[in-house]
N, C-alpha and C positions, 0 to 999 in steps of 0.2 A: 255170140249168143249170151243173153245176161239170165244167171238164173237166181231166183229167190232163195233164198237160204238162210239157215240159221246155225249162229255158234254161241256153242255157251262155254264157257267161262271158269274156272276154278280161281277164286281172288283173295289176297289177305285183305282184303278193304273191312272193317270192321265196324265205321262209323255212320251215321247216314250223311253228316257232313262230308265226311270223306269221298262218300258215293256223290253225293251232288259237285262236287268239284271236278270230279273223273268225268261225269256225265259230261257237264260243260263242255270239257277237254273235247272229250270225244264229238259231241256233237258239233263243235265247228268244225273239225277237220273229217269228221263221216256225215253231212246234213241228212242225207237220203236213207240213213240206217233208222229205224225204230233200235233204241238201246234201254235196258233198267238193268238194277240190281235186283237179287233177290238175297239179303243181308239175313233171314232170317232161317236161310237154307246154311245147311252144317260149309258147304263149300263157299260161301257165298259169292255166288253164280251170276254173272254179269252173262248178261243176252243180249246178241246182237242180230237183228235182223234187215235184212233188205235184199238187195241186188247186186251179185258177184262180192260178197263179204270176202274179203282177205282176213283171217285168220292171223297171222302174219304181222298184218299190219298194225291191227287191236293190238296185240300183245306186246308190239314195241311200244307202243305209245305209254300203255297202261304201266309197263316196267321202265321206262324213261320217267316217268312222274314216281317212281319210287316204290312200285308195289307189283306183286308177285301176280303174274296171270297167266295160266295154261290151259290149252283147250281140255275141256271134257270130252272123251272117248264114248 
């Protein structure tokens, strides 16, 4: 059963160029997620939404390209 969900994100990303790289990243290997940043939030909050999100799996990618991301509670 796939369910709709959403995770957000606690990120050191600080740039918007930075963000737009991650995006990238992210979006070829998750197509079916809706993802942004929100750089202007104190956390700067990467949202991920779509269909059976792995949590998991976001945040290895996001910390493989060299930057800090842990879900928000």
């Amino acid at each position: 059963m796939e369910l709709h969900t959403v995770e957000i994100f606690r990120t050191n990303v600080r740039q918007k160029r930075q963000a737009r790289v991650l995006l990238n990243i992210l979006a070829k290997q998750f197509p079916m997620f809706q993802i942004n940043f929100d750089l202007e939030d104190c956390d700067k909050i990467l949202r991920v939404e779509g269909k059976n999100v792995r949590h998991e799996k976001i945040a290895e990618l996001v910390t493989g390209n060299g930057y800090c991301c842990d879900v928000l509670e």
